[in-house]
C-alpha positions in Angstrom: 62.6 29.2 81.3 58.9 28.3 82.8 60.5 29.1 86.8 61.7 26.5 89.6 59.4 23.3 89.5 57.2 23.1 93.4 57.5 20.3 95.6 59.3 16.7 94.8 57.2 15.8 91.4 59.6 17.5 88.6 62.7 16.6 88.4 65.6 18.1 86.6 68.0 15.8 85.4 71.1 16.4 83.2 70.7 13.8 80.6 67.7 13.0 78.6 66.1 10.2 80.8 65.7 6.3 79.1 62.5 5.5 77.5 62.1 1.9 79.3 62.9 4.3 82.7 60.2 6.5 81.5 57.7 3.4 81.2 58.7 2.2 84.9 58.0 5.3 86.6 54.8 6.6 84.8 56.5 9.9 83.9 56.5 12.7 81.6 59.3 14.0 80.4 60.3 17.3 78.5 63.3 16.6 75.9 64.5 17.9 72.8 62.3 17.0 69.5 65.0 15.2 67.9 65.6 13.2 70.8 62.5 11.5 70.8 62.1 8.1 70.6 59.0 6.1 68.9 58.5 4.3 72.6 57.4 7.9 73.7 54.2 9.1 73.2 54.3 12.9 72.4 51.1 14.6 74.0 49.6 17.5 72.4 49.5 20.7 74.1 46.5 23.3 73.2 45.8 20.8 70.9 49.2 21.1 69.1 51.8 18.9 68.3 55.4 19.4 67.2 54.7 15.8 65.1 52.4 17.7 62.9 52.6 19.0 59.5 51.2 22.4 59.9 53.3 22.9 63.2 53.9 26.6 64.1 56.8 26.6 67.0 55.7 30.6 67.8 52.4 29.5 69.1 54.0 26.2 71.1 54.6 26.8 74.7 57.6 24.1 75.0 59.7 26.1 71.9 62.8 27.9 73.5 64.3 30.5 71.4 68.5 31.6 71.9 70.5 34.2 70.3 74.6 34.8 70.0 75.9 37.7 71.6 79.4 38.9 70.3 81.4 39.7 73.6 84.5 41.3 72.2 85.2 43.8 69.4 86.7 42.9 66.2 89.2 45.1 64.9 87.1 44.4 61.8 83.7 44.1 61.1 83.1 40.2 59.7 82.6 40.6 56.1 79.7 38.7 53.8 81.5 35.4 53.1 82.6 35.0 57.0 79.2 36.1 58.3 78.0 33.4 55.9 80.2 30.7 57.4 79.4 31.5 60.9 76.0 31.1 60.2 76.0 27.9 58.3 77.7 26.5 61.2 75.1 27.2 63.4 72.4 24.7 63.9 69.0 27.0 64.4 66.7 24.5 65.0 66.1 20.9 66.1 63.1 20.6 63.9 63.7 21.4 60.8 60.8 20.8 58.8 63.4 20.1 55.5 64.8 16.7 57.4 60.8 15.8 58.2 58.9 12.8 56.4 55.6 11.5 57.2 55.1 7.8 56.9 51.2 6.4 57.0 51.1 2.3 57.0 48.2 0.1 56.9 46.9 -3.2 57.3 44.8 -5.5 54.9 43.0 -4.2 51.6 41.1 -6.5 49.6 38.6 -4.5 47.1 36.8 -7.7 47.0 33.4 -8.9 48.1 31.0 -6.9 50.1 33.6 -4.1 50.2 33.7 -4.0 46.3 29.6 -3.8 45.9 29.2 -1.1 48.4 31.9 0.2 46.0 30.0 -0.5 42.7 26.8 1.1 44.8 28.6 3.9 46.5 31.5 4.8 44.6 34.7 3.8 43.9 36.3 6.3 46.6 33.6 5.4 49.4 35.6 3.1 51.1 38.0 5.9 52.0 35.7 8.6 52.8 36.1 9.1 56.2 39.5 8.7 56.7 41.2 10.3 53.6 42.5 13.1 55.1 45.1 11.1 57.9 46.5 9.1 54.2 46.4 12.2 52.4 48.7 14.8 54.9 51.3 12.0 54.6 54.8 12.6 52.7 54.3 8.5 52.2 51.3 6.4 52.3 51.3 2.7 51.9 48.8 0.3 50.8 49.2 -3.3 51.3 46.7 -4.5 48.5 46.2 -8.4 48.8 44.3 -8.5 45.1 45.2 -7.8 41.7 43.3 -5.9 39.0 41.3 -8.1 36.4 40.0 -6.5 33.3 37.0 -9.5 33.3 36.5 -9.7 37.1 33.3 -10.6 37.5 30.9 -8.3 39.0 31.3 -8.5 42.8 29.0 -11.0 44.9 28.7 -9.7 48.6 27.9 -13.3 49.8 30.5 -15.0 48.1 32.4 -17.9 50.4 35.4 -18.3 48.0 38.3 -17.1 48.6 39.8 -16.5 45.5 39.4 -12.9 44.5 39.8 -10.7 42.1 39.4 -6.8 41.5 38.0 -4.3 38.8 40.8 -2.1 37.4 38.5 0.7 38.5 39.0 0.6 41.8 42.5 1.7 41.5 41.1 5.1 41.4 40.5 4.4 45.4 44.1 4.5 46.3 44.4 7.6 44.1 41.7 9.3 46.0 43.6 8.2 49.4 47.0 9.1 47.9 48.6 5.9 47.8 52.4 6.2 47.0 53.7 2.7 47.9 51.8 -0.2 47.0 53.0 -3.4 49.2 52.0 -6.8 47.0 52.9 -9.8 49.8 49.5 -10.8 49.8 48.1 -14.1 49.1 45.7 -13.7 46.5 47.7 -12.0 43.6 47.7 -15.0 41.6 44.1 -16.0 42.2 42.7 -15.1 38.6 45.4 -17.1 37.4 44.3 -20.0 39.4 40.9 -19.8 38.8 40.6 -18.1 35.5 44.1 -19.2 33.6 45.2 -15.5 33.0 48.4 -14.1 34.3 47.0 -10.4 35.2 50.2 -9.9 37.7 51.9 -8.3 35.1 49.1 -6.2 34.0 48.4 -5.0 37.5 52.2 -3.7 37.9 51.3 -1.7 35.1 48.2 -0.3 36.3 50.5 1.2 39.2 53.3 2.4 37.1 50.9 4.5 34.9 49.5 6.2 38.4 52.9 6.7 39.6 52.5 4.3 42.6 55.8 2.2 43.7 55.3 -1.5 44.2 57.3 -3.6 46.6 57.0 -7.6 48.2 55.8 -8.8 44.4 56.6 -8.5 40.5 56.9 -9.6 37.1 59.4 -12.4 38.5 61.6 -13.2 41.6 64.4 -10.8 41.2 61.7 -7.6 40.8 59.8 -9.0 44.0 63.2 -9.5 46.1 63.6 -5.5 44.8 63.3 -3.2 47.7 61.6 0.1 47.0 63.9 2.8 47.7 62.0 6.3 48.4 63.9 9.6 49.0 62.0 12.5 50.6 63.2 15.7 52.8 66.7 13.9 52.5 65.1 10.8 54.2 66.3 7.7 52.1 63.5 4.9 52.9 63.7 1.3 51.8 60.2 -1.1 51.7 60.9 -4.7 51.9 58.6 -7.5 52.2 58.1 -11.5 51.5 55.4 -13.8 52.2 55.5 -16.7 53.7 52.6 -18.8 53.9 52.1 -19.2 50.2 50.2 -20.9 48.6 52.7 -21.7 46.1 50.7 -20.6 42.8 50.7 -17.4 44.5 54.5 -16.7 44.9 57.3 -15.1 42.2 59.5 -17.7 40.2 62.2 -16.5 37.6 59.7 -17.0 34.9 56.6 -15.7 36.7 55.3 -13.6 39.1 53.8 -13.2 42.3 54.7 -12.2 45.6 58.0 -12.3 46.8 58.0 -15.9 49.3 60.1 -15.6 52.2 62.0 -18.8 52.6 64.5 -19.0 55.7 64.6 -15.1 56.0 68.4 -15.0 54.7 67.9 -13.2 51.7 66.0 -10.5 53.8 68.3 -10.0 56.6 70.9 -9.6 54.0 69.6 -6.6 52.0 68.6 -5.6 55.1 71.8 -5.2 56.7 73.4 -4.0 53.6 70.4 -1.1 52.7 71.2 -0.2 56.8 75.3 -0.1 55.8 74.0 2.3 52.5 72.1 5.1 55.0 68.8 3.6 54.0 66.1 3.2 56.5 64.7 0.1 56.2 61.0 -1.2 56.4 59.9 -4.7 56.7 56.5 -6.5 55.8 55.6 -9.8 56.4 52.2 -11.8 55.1 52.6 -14.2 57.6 50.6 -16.8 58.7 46.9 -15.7 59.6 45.1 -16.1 62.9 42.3 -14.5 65.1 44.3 -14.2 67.8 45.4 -10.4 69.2 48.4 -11.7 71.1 51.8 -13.0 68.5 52.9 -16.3 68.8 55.7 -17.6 69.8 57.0 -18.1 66.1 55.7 -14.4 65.2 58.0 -13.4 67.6 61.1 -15.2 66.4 60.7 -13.9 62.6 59.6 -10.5 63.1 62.7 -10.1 65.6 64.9 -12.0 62.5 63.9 -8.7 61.0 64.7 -6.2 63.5 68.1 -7.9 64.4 69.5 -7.3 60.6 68.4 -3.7 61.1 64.8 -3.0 59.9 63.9 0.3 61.7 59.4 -1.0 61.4 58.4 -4.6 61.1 54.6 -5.2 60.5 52.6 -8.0 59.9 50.5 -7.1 56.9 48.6 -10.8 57.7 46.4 -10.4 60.0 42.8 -9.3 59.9 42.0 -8.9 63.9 44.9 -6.3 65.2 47.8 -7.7 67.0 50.2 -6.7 70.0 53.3 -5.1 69.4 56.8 -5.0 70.6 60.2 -3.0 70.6 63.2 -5.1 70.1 66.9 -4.2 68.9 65.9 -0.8 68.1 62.8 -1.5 65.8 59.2 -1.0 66.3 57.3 -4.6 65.8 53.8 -4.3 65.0 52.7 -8.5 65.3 49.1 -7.0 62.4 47.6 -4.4 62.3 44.8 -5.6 61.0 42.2 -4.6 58.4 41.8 -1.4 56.4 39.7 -1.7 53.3 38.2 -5.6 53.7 34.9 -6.4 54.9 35.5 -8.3 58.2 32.8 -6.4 60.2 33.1 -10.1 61.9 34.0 -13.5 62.0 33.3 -16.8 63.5 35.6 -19.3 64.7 35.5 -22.3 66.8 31.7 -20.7 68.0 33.0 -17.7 69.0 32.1 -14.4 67.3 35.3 -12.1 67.2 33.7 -8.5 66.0 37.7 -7.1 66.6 38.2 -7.5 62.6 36.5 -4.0 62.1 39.5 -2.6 64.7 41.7 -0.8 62.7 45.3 0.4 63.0 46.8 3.1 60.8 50.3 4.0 61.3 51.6 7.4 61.1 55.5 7.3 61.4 58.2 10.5 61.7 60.8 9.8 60.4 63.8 12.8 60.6 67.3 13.1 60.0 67.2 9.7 58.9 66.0 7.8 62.1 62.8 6.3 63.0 61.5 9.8 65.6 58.0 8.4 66.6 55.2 6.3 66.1 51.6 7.5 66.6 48.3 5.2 66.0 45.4 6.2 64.3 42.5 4.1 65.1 39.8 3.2 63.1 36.2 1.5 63.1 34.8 -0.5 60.0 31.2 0.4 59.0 29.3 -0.8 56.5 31.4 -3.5 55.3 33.7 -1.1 53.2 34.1 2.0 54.9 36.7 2.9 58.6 35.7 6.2 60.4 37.7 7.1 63.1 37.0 6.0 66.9 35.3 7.7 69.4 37.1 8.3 72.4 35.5 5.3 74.1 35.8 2.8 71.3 39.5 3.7 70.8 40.6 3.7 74.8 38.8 0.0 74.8 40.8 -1.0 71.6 44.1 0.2 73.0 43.3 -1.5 76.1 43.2 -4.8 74.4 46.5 -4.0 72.2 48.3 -3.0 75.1 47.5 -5.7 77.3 48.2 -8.3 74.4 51.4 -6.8 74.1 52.2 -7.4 77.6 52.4 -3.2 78.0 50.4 -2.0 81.4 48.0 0.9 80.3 48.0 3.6 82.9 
Protein backbone atom coordinates (compact mmCIF):
# COMPACT_ATOMS: atom_id res chain seq x y z
CA UNK A 1 0.00 0.00 0.00
CA UNK A 2 2.60 2.94 1.01
CA UNK A 3 5.73 0.72 -1.16
CA UNK A 4 8.59 -1.68 0.38
CA UNK A 5 9.86 -0.16 3.79
CA UNK A 6 14.16 1.00 3.23
CA UNK A 7 16.82 -0.34 5.20
CA UNK A 8 16.42 -2.67 8.59
CA UNK A 9 13.98 -0.03 10.71
CA UNK A 10 10.34 -1.28 9.53
CA UNK A 11 9.47 -4.41 10.03
CA UNK A 12 6.60 -6.38 8.65
CA UNK A 13 5.34 -8.84 10.84
CA UNK A 14 2.36 -11.22 10.46
CA UNK A 15 0.56 -10.74 13.69
CA UNK A 16 -0.18 -7.62 15.41
CA UNK A 17 2.94 -7.19 17.74
CA UNK A 18 2.35 -7.16 21.98
CA UNK A 19 2.01 -3.94 23.63
CA UNK A 20 4.59 -4.75 26.55
CA UNK A 21 7.02 -5.79 23.18
CA UNK A 22 6.11 -2.45 21.86
CA UNK A 23 7.28 -0.66 25.22
CA UNK A 24 10.66 -2.75 25.17
CA UNK A 25 11.71 -1.90 21.91
CA UNK A 26 10.70 1.89 21.63
CA UNK A 27 8.60 1.18 18.52
CA UNK A 28 5.84 2.31 16.42
CA UNK A 29 3.62 0.16 15.19
CA UNK A 30 0.80 0.35 12.40
CA UNK A 31 -2.34 -2.01 13.37
CA UNK A 32 -5.85 -2.18 12.87
CA UNK A 33 -8.05 0.57 14.93
CA UNK A 34 -9.90 -2.09 16.73
CA UNK A 35 -6.91 -3.75 17.74
CA UNK A 36 -5.69 -1.09 19.76
CA UNK A 37 -4.95 -1.41 23.15
CA UNK A 38 -5.17 1.47 25.95
CA UNK A 39 -1.12 0.76 26.70
CA UNK A 40 -0.71 2.30 23.09
CA UNK A 41 -0.53 5.70 22.57
CA UNK A 42 -2.21 6.61 19.14
CA UNK A 43 -0.18 9.59 17.55
CA UNK A 44 -1.89 12.01 15.37
CA UNK A 45 -1.05 12.35 11.97
CA UNK A 46 -1.69 15.94 10.13
CA UNK A 47 -3.04 16.68 13.21
CA UNK A 48 -5.71 13.88 12.98
CA UNK A 49 -6.71 11.13 14.97
CA UNK A 50 -8.83 8.15 14.25
CA UNK A 51 -9.80 8.56 18.36
CA UNK A 52 -11.55 11.65 17.45
CA UNK A 53 -15.10 12.55 17.20
CA UNK A 54 -15.09 14.48 14.01
CA UNK A 55 -12.76 11.81 12.40
CA UNK A 56 -13.00 11.77 8.47
CA UNK A 57 -11.12 8.35 7.30
CA UNK A 58 -10.92 10.05 3.46
CA UNK A 59 -8.60 12.66 4.53
CA UNK A 60 -6.35 9.99 6.87
CA UNK A 61 -3.37 8.63 5.27
CA UNK A 62 -3.25 5.17 7.32
CA UNK A 63 -7.26 4.31 5.99
CA UNK A 64 -7.00 1.39 3.34
CA UNK A 65 -9.98 0.98 1.25
CA UNK A 66 -10.93 -2.85 -0.44
CA UNK A 67 -13.65 -3.87 -2.82
CA UNK A 68 -15.23 -7.50 -3.80
CA UNK A 69 -14.77 -8.50 -7.25
CA UNK A 70 -17.21 -11.32 -8.46
CA UNK A 71 -14.88 -13.86 -10.42
CA UNK A 72 -17.49 -16.11 -11.95
CA UNK A 73 -20.85 -15.57 -13.70
CA UNK A 74 -24.05 -16.44 -12.18
CA UNK A 75 -26.47 -18.00 -14.18
CA UNK A 76 -28.62 -15.48 -12.42
CA UNK A 77 -28.26 -12.13 -11.40
CA UNK A 78 -28.46 -12.02 -7.29
CA UNK A 79 -31.77 -10.64 -6.53
CA UNK A 80 -32.59 -7.75 -3.70
CA UNK A 81 -33.05 -9.99 -0.66
CA UNK A 82 -29.62 -12.04 -1.47
CA UNK A 83 -27.72 -8.84 -2.39
CA UNK A 84 -28.98 -7.75 0.95
CA UNK A 85 -27.59 -10.76 2.76
CA UNK A 86 -24.23 -10.61 1.18
CA UNK A 87 -23.85 -7.30 2.20
CA UNK A 88 -24.92 -7.53 5.75
CA UNK A 89 -22.33 -10.14 6.11
CA UNK A 90 -19.70 -8.01 5.19
CA UNK A 91 -17.92 -6.07 7.75
CA UNK A 92 -17.08 -2.52 5.94
CA UNK A 93 -15.27 -0.99 8.44
CA UNK A 94 -13.20 -1.50 11.62
CA UNK A 95 -14.34 1.88 12.93
CA UNK A 96 -17.57 2.16 12.97
CA UNK A 97 -18.53 5.25 14.57
CA UNK A 98 -22.12 3.47 15.78
CA UNK A 99 -19.93 0.98 18.23
CA UNK A 100 -17.89 4.32 19.43
CA UNK A 101 -18.32 5.94 23.09
CA UNK A 102 -16.36 8.62 24.55
CA UNK A 103 -15.66 8.44 28.24
CA UNK A 104 -14.11 11.76 30.01
CA UNK A 105 -13.18 11.00 33.95
CA UNK A 106 -11.90 13.32 36.44
CA UNK A 107 -10.42 13.85 39.70
CA UNK A 108 -11.53 15.88 42.85
CA UNK A 109 -14.33 18.65 42.78
CA UNK A 110 -15.17 20.39 45.82
CA UNK A 111 -17.22 23.79 44.89
CA UNK A 112 -16.11 24.90 48.30
CA UNK A 113 -13.85 27.62 49.52
CA UNK A 114 -11.79 29.83 47.49
CA UNK A 115 -13.10 27.90 44.35
CA UNK A 116 -16.69 28.78 45.38
CA UNK A 117 -16.01 32.80 45.83
CA UNK A 118 -14.13 33.15 42.68
CA UNK A 119 -17.48 31.41 41.74
CA UNK A 120 -19.88 33.89 43.58
CA UNK A 121 -17.34 36.74 41.92
CA UNK A 122 -16.93 35.22 38.47
CA UNK A 123 -19.75 33.13 37.80
CA UNK A 124 -21.09 29.99 38.45
CA UNK A 125 -19.57 28.35 35.10
CA UNK A 126 -15.98 30.13 35.61
CA UNK A 127 -14.47 27.34 36.99
CA UNK A 128 -14.90 25.40 33.79
CA UNK A 129 -14.18 27.94 31.26
CA UNK A 130 -11.21 26.92 29.81
CA UNK A 131 -11.64 23.42 29.60
CA UNK A 132 -15.35 22.95 28.65
CA UNK A 133 -15.00 21.90 25.46
CA UNK A 134 -12.69 18.35 26.23
CA UNK A 135 -16.01 17.48 28.93
CA UNK A 136 -18.33 18.67 26.52
CA UNK A 137 -17.34 16.43 23.04
CA UNK A 138 -17.71 13.44 25.34
CA UNK A 139 -20.54 10.73 24.82
CA UNK A 140 -19.98 10.43 29.01
CA UNK A 141 -18.49 12.85 31.31
CA UNK A 142 -18.04 12.09 34.97
CA UNK A 143 -17.77 14.26 37.89
CA UNK A 144 -16.58 13.03 41.15
CA UNK A 145 -18.19 15.84 43.36
CA UNK A 146 -16.93 15.44 47.14
CA UNK A 147 -19.83 18.08 48.51
CA UNK A 148 -23.37 18.13 48.63
CA UNK A 149 -25.76 20.96 47.86
CA UNK A 150 -27.10 23.04 50.98
CA UNK A 151 -30.00 25.34 50.46
CA UNK A 152 -28.45 27.55 53.74
CA UNK A 153 -24.73 27.09 52.97
CA UNK A 154 -23.31 29.82 54.12
CA UNK A 155 -21.79 32.22 51.90
CA UNK A 156 -18.25 30.98 50.90
CA UNK A 157 -15.08 32.13 53.02
CA UNK A 158 -11.87 31.80 50.79
CA UNK A 159 -9.72 31.49 53.98
CA UNK A 160 -11.63 29.03 55.79
CA UNK A 161 -9.28 26.13 57.60
CA UNK A 162 -12.34 23.79 58.20
CA UNK A 163 -12.84 21.16 56.55
CA UNK A 164 -16.36 20.53 56.58
CA UNK A 165 -17.97 21.92 53.56
CA UNK A 166 -20.84 22.61 52.06
CA UNK A 167 -22.14 23.92 48.57
CA UNK A 168 -24.82 26.38 47.13
CA UNK A 169 -27.50 24.52 45.03
CA UNK A 170 -26.47 27.02 42.45
CA UNK A 171 -23.45 25.74 41.49
CA UNK A 172 -25.00 22.69 40.00
CA UNK A 173 -25.47 24.77 37.02
CA UNK A 174 -21.38 24.31 36.66
CA UNK A 175 -21.69 20.67 35.82
CA UNK A 176 -24.52 21.54 33.41
CA UNK A 177 -22.33 24.01 31.72
CA UNK A 178 -19.43 21.21 31.52
CA UNK A 179 -22.03 18.48 30.60
CA UNK A 180 -21.82 16.32 33.41
CA UNK A 181 -23.67 13.02 32.84
CA UNK A 182 -22.41 10.85 35.76
CA UNK A 183 -22.02 12.23 39.04
CA UNK A 184 -19.66 9.85 41.26
CA UNK A 185 -20.63 10.65 45.27
CA UNK A 186 -17.56 8.53 47.21
CA UNK A 187 -16.37 11.55 48.66
CA UNK A 188 -15.82 12.28 52.12
CA UNK A 189 -17.66 15.31 52.86
CA UNK A 190 -21.31 14.46 51.71
CA UNK A 191 -22.48 14.33 55.13
CA UNK A 192 -20.67 17.40 56.44
CA UNK A 193 -23.86 19.70 56.78
CA UNK A 194 -25.30 17.06 58.65
CA UNK A 195 -22.38 17.02 61.02
CA UNK A 196 -22.08 20.36 61.43
CA UNK A 197 -25.50 21.83 60.79
CA UNK A 198 -27.99 18.72 61.87
CA UNK A 199 -29.65 18.58 58.38
CA UNK A 200 -29.75 15.53 56.21
CA UNK A 201 -29.30 17.40 52.70
CA UNK A 202 -28.03 13.88 51.02
CA UNK A 203 -31.27 13.27 50.01
CA UNK A 204 -32.01 16.55 48.77
CA UNK A 205 -28.81 16.69 46.66
CA UNK A 206 -29.84 13.29 44.85
CA UNK A 207 -32.67 15.17 43.79
CA UNK A 208 -30.94 18.17 42.58
CA UNK A 209 -29.29 15.56 40.04
CA UNK A 210 -32.33 13.72 39.07
CA UNK A 211 -34.14 16.92 38.04
CA UNK A 212 -30.92 17.75 35.70
CA UNK A 213 -30.87 14.31 34.38
CA UNK A 214 -27.45 13.56 35.89
CA UNK A 215 -26.82 9.66 37.05
CA UNK A 216 -25.34 9.26 40.58
CA UNK A 217 -23.19 6.35 41.63
CA UNK A 218 -20.69 5.47 44.99
CA UNK A 219 -23.67 7.23 47.38
CA UNK A 220 -27.54 7.44 48.01
CA UNK A 221 -30.48 7.76 50.04
CA UNK A 222 -29.27 4.40 51.94
CA UNK A 223 -26.90 1.44 51.55
CA UNK A 224 -28.57 -0.54 48.94
CA UNK A 225 -28.88 2.76 46.38
CA UNK A 226 -25.06 3.47 47.10
CA UNK A 227 -23.95 -0.30 46.57
CA UNK A 228 -26.23 0.44 43.08
CA UNK A 229 -23.93 0.48 40.10
CA UNK A 230 -24.87 2.96 37.34
CA UNK A 231 -25.55 1.20 34.27
CA UNK A 232 -25.16 3.53 31.04
CA UNK A 233 -25.88 2.34 27.43
CA UNK A 234 -24.54 4.29 24.48
CA UNK A 235 -23.56 3.34 20.72
CA UNK A 236 -24.44 -0.30 21.98
CA UNK A 237 -21.65 0.17 24.73
CA UNK A 238 -23.25 -1.12 28.07
CA UNK A 239 -21.03 0.73 30.90
CA UNK A 240 -21.26 0.11 34.59
CA UNK A 241 -19.85 2.99 37.43
CA UNK A 242 -19.07 1.44 40.71
CA UNK A 243 -17.43 2.97 43.58
CA UNK A 244 -17.01 2.82 47.66
CA UNK A 245 -15.11 4.74 50.05
CA UNK A 246 -13.00 3.66 52.34
CA UNK A 247 -11.54 5.96 54.63
CA UNK A 248 -14.79 7.26 56.14
CA UNK A 249 -15.34 9.06 58.52
CA UNK A 250 -18.21 7.05 59.58
CA UNK A 251 -20.94 10.04 59.71
CA UNK A 252 -20.08 10.29 56.24
CA UNK A 253 -20.95 6.70 54.95
CA UNK A 254 -24.59 5.05 53.71
CA UNK A 255 -26.49 2.89 56.50
CA UNK A 256 -29.98 1.16 55.68
CA UNK A 257 -31.65 4.04 57.30
CA UNK A 258 -29.44 6.82 55.98
CA UNK A 259 -27.28 7.92 53.45
CA UNK A 260 -23.97 8.70 52.37
CA UNK A 261 -21.36 7.30 50.42
CA UNK A 262 -21.21 3.87 49.76
CA UNK A 263 -17.99 2.50 52.46
CA UNK A 264 -16.02 -0.14 51.04
CA UNK A 265 -15.44 -2.68 53.70
CA UNK A 266 -13.20 -5.79 52.65
CA UNK A 267 -13.89 -5.18 48.93
CA UNK A 268 -16.14 -8.42 48.66
CA UNK A 269 -19.18 -6.87 47.80
CA UNK A 270 -17.36 -5.04 44.88
CA UNK A 271 -15.53 -7.72 43.40
CA UNK A 272 -18.78 -9.53 43.34
CA UNK A 273 -20.92 -7.22 41.24
CA UNK A 274 -18.00 -6.75 39.50
CA UNK A 275 -17.54 -10.07 38.24
CA UNK A 276 -21.13 -10.60 37.75
CA UNK A 277 -21.80 -7.01 35.73
CA UNK A 278 -18.44 -8.54 33.61
CA UNK A 279 -20.54 -12.13 33.17
CA UNK A 280 -23.76 -9.61 31.99
CA UNK A 281 -21.60 -7.88 28.94
CA UNK A 282 -21.28 -4.80 31.13
CA UNK A 283 -18.08 -2.84 31.14
CA UNK A 284 -17.19 -2.11 34.42
CA UNK A 285 -15.70 1.04 36.07
CA UNK A 286 -14.27 1.34 39.42
CA UNK A 287 -13.73 4.39 41.88
CA UNK A 288 -12.14 4.39 44.98
CA UNK A 289 -11.95 7.46 47.73
CA UNK A 290 -9.18 6.07 49.24
CA UNK A 291 -6.98 7.09 51.64
CA UNK A 292 -5.40 10.64 50.89
CA UNK A 293 -1.67 11.49 50.65
CA UNK A 294 0.78 13.96 48.91
CA UNK A 295 2.66 11.53 47.55
CA UNK A 296 2.82 10.94 43.44
CA UNK A 297 3.95 7.34 43.70
CA UNK A 298 0.91 4.43 45.15
CA UNK A 299 1.66 2.71 48.07
CA UNK A 300 2.09 -0.51 48.67
CA UNK A 301 -1.59 -0.96 49.98
CA UNK A 302 -2.95 1.23 46.93
CA UNK A 303 -1.62 -1.30 44.95
CA UNK A 304 -3.19 -4.29 46.62
CA UNK A 305 -6.92 -2.78 46.46
CA UNK A 306 -6.91 -1.14 43.26
CA UNK A 307 -5.50 -4.63 41.73
CA UNK A 308 -8.60 -6.38 44.03
CA UNK A 309 -10.47 -4.38 41.53
CA UNK A 310 -9.00 -5.15 38.31
CA UNK A 311 -8.70 -8.95 39.18
CA UNK A 312 -12.76 -9.29 39.48
CA UNK A 313 -12.80 -7.62 36.10
CA UNK A 314 -13.08 -3.73 36.27
CA UNK A 315 -11.96 -2.58 32.74
CA UNK A 316 -10.61 1.42 34.69
CA UNK A 317 -9.78 1.66 38.33
CA UNK A 318 -9.17 5.29 39.58
CA UNK A 319 -8.47 6.78 42.70
CA UNK A 320 -10.89 9.62 43.01
CA UNK A 321 -8.78 10.53 46.53
CA UNK A 322 -6.04 12.16 45.86
CA UNK A 323 -5.45 15.80 45.36
CA UNK A 324 -1.53 15.70 43.98
CA UNK A 325 -1.76 13.17 40.73
CA UNK A 326 -0.62 9.72 41.11
CA UNK A 327 1.30 6.96 39.02
CA UNK A 328 -0.49 4.47 37.20
CA UNK A 329 -0.36 0.90 36.28
CA UNK A 330 -1.83 -1.91 33.88
CA UNK A 331 -2.67 -5.05 35.66
CA UNK A 332 -5.08 -8.12 34.59
CA UNK A 333 -6.30 -6.30 31.79
CA UNK A 334 -7.35 -2.96 33.46
CA UNK A 335 -5.99 0.51 33.33
CA UNK A 336 -5.07 1.66 37.13
CA UNK A 337 -4.97 5.26 37.61
CA UNK A 338 -3.32 5.29 41.71
CA UNK A 339 -5.44 9.75 41.56
CA UNK A 340 -5.66 11.75 39.38
CA UNK A 341 -5.80 14.41 41.22
CA UNK A 342 -7.68 17.68 41.38
CA UNK A 343 -10.28 19.22 38.92
CA UNK A 344 -12.47 21.85 40.40
CA UNK A 345 -10.76 22.43 44.18
CA UNK A 346 -8.50 25.11 45.12
CA UNK A 347 -5.21 23.34 45.87
CA UNK A 348 -2.97 25.85 43.92
CA UNK A 349 -0.60 24.32 46.89
CA UNK A 350 0.06 22.81 49.97
CA UNK A 351 2.40 22.41 52.81
CA UNK A 352 3.44 19.39 54.50
CA UNK A 353 6.06 18.41 56.79
CA UNK A 354 7.90 22.10 55.46
CA UNK A 355 7.74 21.22 52.13
CA UNK A 356 5.66 23.11 49.63
CA UNK A 357 4.14 20.66 46.98
CA UNK A 358 2.61 23.16 44.12
CA UNK A 359 1.74 19.52 42.09
CA UNK A 360 -2.06 19.89 43.52
CA UNK A 361 -2.77 22.37 40.58
CA UNK A 362 -1.59 19.26 38.13
CA UNK A 363 -4.47 17.94 36.66
CA UNK A 364 -5.53 14.69 34.93
CA UNK A 365 -8.61 14.42 32.70
CA UNK A 366 -9.29 11.12 31.20
CA UNK A 367 -10.63 10.67 27.94
CA UNK A 368 -11.47 6.84 27.32
CA UNK A 369 -12.71 4.91 23.89
CA UNK A 370 -14.48 2.57 24.54
CA UNK A 371 -15.81 0.31 21.24
CA UNK A 372 -17.46 -2.75 20.65
CA UNK A 373 -17.63 -3.14 24.16
CA UNK A 374 -13.91 -3.15 25.28
CA UNK A 375 -11.79 -0.67 26.79
CA UNK A 376 -9.84 0.74 23.02
CA UNK A 377 -7.54 3.53 24.49
CA UNK A 378 -6.81 5.83 27.06
CA UNK A 379 -5.55 9.38 26.31
CA UNK A 380 -4.68 12.19 29.05
CA UNK A 381 -5.61 15.51 29.03
CA UNK A 382 -3.62 17.67 31.14
CA UNK A 383 -4.44 20.52 32.94
CA UNK A 384 -3.06 23.52 35.13
CA UNK A 385 -5.07 25.21 38.02
CA UNK A 386 -5.23 29.07 38.02
CA UNK A 387 -6.77 31.18 40.12
CA UNK A 388 -7.78 28.92 42.73
CA UNK A 389 -10.95 27.73 40.65
CA UNK A 390 -10.21 27.61 37.17
CA UNK A 391 -7.77 24.46 34.95
CA UNK A 392 -6.52 25.65 31.43
CA UNK A 393 -4.75 23.33 29.60
CA UNK A 394 -0.84 22.89 29.66
CA UNK A 395 1.57 24.19 27.59
CA UNK A 396 3.78 21.90 25.89
CA UNK A 397 6.54 22.46 28.53
CA UNK A 398 4.33 22.28 31.62
CA UNK A 399 2.64 19.13 30.37
CA UNK A 400 6.03 17.13 29.13
CA UNK A 401 7.44 18.00 32.88
CA UNK A 402 4.09 16.68 34.51
CA UNK A 403 4.23 13.46 32.46
CA UNK A 404 7.74 13.16 33.28
CA UNK A 405 6.98 12.97 36.94
CA UNK A 406 3.78 10.48 36.33
CA UNK A 407 5.73 8.29 34.34
CA UNK A 408 8.61 8.01 36.43
CA UNK A 409 6.29 7.49 39.58
CA UNK A 410 4.82 4.79 37.78
CA UNK A 411 7.99 3.11 37.22
CA UNK A 412 7.27 3.68 33.18
CA UNK A 413 10.78 5.05 31.31
CA UNK A 414 9.74 8.14 29.23
CA UNK A 415 11.54 8.19 25.91
Amino acid sequence: MWGWPSGTLVKTVETIPDPDTLWEENAWAIIPFDDLDPKLKVISIDGISPLFKDFQASGYPLNMQYQLIKEQRLTAPLNAQDLETVISAIETTNRNPDKMTTLVMTGVTALVRATAYRMEINGVTYPGEEIADWLREADITHISNEVSFYEDCPFPDPHNRMLFFCSSPDYIELFEYVGADVIELTGNHNNDALYVYGEDVVPFTLDLYDHYGMRTYGGGRNLGEAQTPAIMTHNGNRIAFIGCNAPGPVFAWATDEGGGAAPCGDYQWMTEKIQQLREEGILPIATLQYFEDYYNYPESHHIRDFGLLAEAGAAIVNGSQAHRPKGMAFESGAFIDYGLGNLFFDQMGVTINGENIQQTSWEVIQRHTIYDGHLLSTELLTAKLQDYAQPRPMTEQERSVFLEELFSASGWISR
